[in-house]
Short mmCIF file of the C-alpha atoms (twelve columns), coordinates in Angstrom:
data_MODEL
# 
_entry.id   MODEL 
# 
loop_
_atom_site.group_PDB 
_atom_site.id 
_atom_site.type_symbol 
_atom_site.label_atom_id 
_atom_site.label_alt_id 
_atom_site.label_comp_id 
_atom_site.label_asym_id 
_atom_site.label_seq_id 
_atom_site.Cartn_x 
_atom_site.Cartn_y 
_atom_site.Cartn_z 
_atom_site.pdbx_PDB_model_num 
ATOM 1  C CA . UNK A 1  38.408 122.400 28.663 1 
ATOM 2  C CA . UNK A 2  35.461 123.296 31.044 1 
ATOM 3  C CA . UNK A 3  33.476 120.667 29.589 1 
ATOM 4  C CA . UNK A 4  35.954 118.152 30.071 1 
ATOM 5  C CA . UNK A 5  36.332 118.693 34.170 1 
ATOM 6  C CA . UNK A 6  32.320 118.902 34.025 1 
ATOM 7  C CA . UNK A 7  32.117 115.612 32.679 1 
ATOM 8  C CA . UNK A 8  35.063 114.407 34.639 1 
ATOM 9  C CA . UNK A 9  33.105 115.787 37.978 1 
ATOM 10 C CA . UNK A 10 30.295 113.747 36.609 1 
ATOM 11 C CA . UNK A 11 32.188 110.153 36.226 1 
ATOM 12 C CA . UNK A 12 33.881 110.848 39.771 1 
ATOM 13 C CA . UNK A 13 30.163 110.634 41.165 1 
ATOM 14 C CA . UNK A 14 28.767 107.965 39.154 1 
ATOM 15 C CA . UNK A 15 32.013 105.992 39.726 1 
ATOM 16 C CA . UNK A 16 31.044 106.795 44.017 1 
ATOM 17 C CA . UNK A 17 27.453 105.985 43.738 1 
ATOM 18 C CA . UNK A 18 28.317 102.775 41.799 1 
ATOM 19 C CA . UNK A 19 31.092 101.670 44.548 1 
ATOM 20 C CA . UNK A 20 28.184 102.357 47.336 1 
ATOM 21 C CA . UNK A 21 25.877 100.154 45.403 1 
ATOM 22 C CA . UNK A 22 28.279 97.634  45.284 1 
ATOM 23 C CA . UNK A 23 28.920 97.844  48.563 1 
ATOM 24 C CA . UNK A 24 24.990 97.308  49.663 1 
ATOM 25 C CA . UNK A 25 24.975 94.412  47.509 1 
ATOM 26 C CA . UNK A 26 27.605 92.568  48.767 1 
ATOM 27 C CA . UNK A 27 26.027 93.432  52.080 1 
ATOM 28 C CA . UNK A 28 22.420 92.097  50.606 1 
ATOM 29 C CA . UNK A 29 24.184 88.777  49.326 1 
ATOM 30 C CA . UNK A 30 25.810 88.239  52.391 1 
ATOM 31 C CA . UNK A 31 22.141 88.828  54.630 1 
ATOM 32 C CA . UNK A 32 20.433 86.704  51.694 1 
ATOM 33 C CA . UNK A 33 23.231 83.905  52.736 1 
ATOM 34 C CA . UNK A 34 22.818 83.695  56.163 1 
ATOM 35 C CA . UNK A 35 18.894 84.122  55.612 1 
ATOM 36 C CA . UNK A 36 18.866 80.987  53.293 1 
ATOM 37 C CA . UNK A 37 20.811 78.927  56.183 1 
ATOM 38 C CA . UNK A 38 18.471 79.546  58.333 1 
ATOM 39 C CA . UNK A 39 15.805 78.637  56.173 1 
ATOM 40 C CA . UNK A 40 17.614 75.469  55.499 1 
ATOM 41 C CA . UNK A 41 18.274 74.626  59.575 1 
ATOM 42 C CA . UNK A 42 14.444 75.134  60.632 1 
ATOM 43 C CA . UNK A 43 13.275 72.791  57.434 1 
ATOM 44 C CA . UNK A 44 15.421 70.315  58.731 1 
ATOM 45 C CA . UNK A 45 13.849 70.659  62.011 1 
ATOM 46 C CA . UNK A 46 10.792 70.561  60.920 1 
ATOM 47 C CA . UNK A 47 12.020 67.270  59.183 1 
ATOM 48 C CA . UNK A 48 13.263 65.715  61.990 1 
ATOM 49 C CA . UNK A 49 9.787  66.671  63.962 1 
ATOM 50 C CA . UNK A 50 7.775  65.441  61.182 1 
ATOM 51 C CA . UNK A 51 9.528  61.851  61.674 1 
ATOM 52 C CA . UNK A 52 9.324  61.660  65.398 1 
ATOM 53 C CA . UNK A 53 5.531  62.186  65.273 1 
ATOM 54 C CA . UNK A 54 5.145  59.763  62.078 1 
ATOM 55 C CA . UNK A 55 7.175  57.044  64.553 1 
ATOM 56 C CA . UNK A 56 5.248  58.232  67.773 1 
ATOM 57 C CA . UNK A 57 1.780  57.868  65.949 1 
ATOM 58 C CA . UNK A 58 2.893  54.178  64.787 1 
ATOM 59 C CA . UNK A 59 3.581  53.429  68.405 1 
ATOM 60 C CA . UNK A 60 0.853  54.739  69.654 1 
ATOM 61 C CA . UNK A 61 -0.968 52.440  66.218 1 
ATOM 62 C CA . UNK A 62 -3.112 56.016  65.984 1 
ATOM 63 C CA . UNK A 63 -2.301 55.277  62.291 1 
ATOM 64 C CA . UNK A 64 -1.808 52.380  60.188 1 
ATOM 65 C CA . UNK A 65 2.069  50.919  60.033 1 
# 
């Protein structure tokens, strides 16, 4: 019977360390998320940029049309 609680001691911990790594990864996805939107709004920035000079270098004919 001894053994039994020992083990059962044992599963109660693994069973809390697994729920905190859960946890942290939920909390990793979410960062990951909102990192990858970011990532996403500054490339379209840079995008947008890129096109502005491309147009503003064709009006200023410092490169061919």
């Amino acid at each position: 019977m001894d053994t039994d609680n020992v083990v059962l001691e044992h599963l109660r911990a693994i069973r809390t360390i697994l729920d905190r790594h859960t946890d942290e990864l939920i909390e990793i996805k979410q960062r990951l998320g909102l990192l990858e939107q970011g990532y996403a709004n500054l490339s379209n920035r840079v995008d947008r940029m890129d096109d502005r000079l491309t147009r503003i270098e064709k009006r200023l004919e410092l490169v061919e049309a």
